[in-house]
Structures are given as structure tokens and as C-alpha cells.
C-alpha positions as CSV (number, residue, x, y, z in Angstrom):
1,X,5.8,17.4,2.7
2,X,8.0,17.4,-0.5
3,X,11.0,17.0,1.4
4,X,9.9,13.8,3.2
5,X,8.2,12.4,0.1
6,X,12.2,13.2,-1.4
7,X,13.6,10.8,1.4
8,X,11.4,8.2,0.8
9,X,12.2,7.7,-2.6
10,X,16.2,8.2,-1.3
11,X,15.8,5.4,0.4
12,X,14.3,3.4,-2.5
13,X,11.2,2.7,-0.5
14,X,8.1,2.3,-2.4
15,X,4.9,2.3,-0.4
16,X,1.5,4.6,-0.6
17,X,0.4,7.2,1.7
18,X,-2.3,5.5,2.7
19,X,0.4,2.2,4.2
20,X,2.2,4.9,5.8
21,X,-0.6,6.3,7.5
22,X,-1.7,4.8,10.8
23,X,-5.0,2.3,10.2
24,X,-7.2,3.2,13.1
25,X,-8.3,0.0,13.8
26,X,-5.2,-1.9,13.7
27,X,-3.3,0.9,15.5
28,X,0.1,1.2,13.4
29,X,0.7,1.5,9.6
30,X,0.6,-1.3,7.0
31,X,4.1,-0.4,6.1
32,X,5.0,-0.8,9.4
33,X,4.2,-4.6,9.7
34,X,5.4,-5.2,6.6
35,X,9.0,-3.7,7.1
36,X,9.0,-5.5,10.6
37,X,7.8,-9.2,8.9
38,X,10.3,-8.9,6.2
39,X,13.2,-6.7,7.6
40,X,16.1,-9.1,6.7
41,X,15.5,-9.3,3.5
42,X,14.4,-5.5,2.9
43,X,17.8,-4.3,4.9
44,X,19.6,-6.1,2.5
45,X,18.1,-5.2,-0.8
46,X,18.6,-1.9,0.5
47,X,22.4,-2.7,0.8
48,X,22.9,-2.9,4.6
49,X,24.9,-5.1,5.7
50,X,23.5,-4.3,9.7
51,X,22.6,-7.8,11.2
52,X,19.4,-5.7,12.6
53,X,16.7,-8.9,12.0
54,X,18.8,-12.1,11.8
55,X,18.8,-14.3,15.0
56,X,22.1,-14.6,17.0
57,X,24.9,-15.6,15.2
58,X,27.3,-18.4,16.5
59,X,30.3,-15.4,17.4
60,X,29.4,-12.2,17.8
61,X,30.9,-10.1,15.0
62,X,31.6,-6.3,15.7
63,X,30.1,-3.8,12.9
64,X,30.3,-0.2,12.6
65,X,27.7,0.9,10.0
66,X,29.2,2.8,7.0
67,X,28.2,6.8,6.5
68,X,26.0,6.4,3.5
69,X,24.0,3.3,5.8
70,X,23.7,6.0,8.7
71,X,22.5,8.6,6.1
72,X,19.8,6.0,4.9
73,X,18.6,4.9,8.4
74,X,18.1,8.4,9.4
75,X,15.9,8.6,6.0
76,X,14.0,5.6,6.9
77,X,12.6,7.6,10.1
78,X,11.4,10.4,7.8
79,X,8.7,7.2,6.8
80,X,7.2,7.4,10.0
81,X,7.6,10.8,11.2
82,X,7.4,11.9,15.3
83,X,4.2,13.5,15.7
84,X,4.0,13.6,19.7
85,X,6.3,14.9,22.8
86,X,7.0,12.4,25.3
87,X,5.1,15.0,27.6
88,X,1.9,14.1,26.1
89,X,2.8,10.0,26.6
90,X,-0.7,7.9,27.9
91,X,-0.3,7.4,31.6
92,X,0.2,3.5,32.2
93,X,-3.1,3.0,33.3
94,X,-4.6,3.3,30.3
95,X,-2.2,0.3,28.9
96,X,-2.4,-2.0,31.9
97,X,-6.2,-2.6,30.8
98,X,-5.2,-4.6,28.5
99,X,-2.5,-6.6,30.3
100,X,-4.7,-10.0,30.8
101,X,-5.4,-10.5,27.0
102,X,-1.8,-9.4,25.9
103,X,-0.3,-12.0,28.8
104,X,-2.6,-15.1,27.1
105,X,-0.7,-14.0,23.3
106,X,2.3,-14.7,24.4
107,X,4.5,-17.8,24.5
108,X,4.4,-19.8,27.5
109,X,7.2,-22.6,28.8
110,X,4.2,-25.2,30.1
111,X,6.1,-27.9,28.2
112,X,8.9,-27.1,30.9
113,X,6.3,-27.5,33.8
114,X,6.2,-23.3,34.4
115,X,2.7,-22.6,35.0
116,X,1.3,-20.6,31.8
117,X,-0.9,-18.1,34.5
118,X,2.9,-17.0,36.0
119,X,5.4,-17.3,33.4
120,X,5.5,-16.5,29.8
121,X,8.5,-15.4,27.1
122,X,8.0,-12.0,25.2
123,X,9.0,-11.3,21.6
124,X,12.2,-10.9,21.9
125,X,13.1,-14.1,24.0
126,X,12.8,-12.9,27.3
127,X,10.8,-14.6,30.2
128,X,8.7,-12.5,32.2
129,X,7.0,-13.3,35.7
130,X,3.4,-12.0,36.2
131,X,3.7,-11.0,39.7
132,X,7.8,-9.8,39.5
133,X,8.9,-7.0,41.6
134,X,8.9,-3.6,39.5
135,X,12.9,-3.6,39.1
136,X,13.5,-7.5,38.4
137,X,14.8,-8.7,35.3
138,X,11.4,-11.2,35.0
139,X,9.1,-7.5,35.3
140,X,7.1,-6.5,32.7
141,X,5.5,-3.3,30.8
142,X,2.8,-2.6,28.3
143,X,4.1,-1.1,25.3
144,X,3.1,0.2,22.5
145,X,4.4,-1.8,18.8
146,X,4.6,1.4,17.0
147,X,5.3,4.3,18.9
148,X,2.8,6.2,20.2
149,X,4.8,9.1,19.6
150,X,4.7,8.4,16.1
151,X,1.1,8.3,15.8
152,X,0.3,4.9,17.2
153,X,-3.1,4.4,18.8
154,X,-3.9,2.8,22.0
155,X,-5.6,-0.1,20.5
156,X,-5.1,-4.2,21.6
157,X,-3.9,-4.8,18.1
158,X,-0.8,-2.1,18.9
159,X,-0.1,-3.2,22.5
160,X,2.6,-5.9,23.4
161,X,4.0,-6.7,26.9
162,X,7.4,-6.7,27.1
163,X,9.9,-7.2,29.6
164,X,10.4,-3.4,30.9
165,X,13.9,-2.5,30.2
166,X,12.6,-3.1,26.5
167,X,10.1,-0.9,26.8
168,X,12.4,1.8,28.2
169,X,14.4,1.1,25.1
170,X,12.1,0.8,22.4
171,X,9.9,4.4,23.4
172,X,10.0,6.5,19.9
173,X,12.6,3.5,18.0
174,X,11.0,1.7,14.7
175,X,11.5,-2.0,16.0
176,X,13.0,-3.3,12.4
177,X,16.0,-0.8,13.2
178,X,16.7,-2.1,16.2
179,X,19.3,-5.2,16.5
180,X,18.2,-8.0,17.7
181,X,20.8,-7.8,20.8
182,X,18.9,-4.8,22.2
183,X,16.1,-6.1,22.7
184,X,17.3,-9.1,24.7
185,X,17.8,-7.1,28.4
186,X,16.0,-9.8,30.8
187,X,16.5,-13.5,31.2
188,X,16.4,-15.8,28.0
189,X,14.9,-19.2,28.3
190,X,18.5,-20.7,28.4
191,X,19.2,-18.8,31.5
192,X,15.6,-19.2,32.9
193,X,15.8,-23.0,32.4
194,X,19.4,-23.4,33.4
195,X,18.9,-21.7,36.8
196,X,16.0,-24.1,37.7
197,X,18.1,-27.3,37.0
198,X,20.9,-25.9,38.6
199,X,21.6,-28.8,41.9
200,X,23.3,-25.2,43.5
201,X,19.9,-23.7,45.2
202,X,22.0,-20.4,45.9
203,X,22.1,-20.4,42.4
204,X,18.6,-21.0,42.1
């Protein structure tokens, strides 16, 4: 315990134990949401210069984080420790439950004239199909926000649907460490859009 209170204060993060711990009801830490709502800011104040939270920039712009920002990220973890094996993971039925009320809280493209029932957008820009086939790009998973490996509960609060190669590589990652451009692994609205007005209907 001493060593992981050590790294916290390493890192120059200041929160309680009782932020770090996982609220029952809510299904993930306090200092979880707040790291994730405010990451930009936070990664820089802790002197990253990783473009983890910012929005795509107008040329992408190659960076190779420094050894002392390695050495902090890998302290950050200690905040949120893993408490579970992937071998004691909840079977996907259990999530799926909760796939009707998680598919109305996300973003829809009705404006477009895509019927809200069959497609929505996730969090991370990608458009998902409710009825894709398992291994297309528009598929979808429920996921837990903070890993259930790290102690997150299985709680509606805690779930998100995402498009499924994000939930493959999310699993035990803390989403404010993760850049932007790995989370984008399905079709944006750009491409969505594009392929429909496309006059080419092999393109379509």
C-alpha cells in the first residue's frame, strides 16, 4: 500500500481514497470520470506533451513519448490498480441486457435520414449498425467504461456500446491514456456519409 500511495504522489496526483475507490452505484471511480472529462488539460499540467485527448489534428504529427513520460504513465496505472484475471471476465450475456438502453444514449445521424432504431455513432466517432454481422466494421460490443478488471462493476452507469474492435482494444486500458486514434477502428461519419452519396453503387 505504501508503495502505491508513493506513485501517486510521483505522479503529482492529488485525489482521496475514497475517489479512487470504485462507487458502487455508479460502477467506476470519481477519479476516474474526472481524469477522463479533463484529460487534456491534466496531461499537460503533468508535462506530457502526448496528444492522448485532443481531437485530430489537421497533419498527423509522429511522437515518441520521452522516458521520464513512460515512467509517469506506468505510475498513473498504480491509481487504478488490476484487481481481476481476464479468466474471471463476465460472459457477454450478462452485458448484452443492457444493449437496448445503452443503444437510445448514443448519438444518432436522423438529421442525415439514417433511421435512429438502425444506426447510431459511439463515443469515439464510429457508426455502428444494430443488426451488423459479428465481424463488420458497423458491429458492435458492450463494454465496460472502466475495466472490469480493475474493479469496475457491471452496472448501466459503467456500460457503453462500442464498436467491437474498441472493445477488444480498450479491455484492462484507462480510456484517458489512450490516443484518440486508437479508438477510431470502424467507419467515421465522414466515411459513412460519403459512401451513401457516392453516384458509384459498387462503392456503396
Amino acid at each position: 500500500m505504501g508503495s502505491r500511495k508513493d506513485s501517486v504522489v510521483a505522479a503529482g496526483i492529488c485525489f482521496s481514497d475514497e475517489d479512487r475507490g470504485v462507487d458502487p452505484h455508479l460502477g467506476y471511480p470519481r477519479a476516474y470520470a474526472k481524469l477522463c472529462r479533463n484529460a487534456c488539460a491534466w496531461l499537460q499540467l503533468q508535462g506530457f506533451l502526448l496528444p492522448h485527448a485532443d481531437g485530430p489534428p489537421r497533419a498527423f504529427l509522429p511522437y515518441t513519448a520521452r522516458p521520464e513520460e513512460v515512467a509517469k504513465l506506468e505510475q498513473v496505472q498504480d491509481l487504478f490498480p488490476i484487481v481481476l484475471s481476464d479468466s474471471r471476465k463476465e460472459h457477454p450475456s450478462h452485458l448484452h441486457k443492457f444493449k437496448d438502453v445503452l443503444w437510445q444514449q448514443l448519438d444518432h445521424l436522423g438529421n442525415a435520414g439514417f433511421d435512429p432504431a438502425c444506426f447510431r455513432v459511439d463515443s469515439y466517432g464510429n457508426v455502428l449498425y444494430w443488426h451488423a454481422d459479428p465481424a463488420s466494421p458497423l458491429a458492435w460490443e458492450v463494454c465496460h467504461w472502466f475495466p472490469y478488471s480493475r474493479g469496475g462493476k457491471t452496472v448501466l452507469n459503467n456500460l457503453r456500446l462500442a464498436q467491437w474492435q474498441v472493445s477488444l482494444k480498450k479491455k484492462e486500458k484507462l480510456e484517458f491514456l489512450i490516443p484518440w486514434w486508437d479508438l477510431q477502428l470502424g467507419v467515421s461519419i465522414n466515411q459513412f456519409l460519403t459512401a451513401f452519396d457516392s453516384p458509384n453503387i459498387g462503392f456503396r
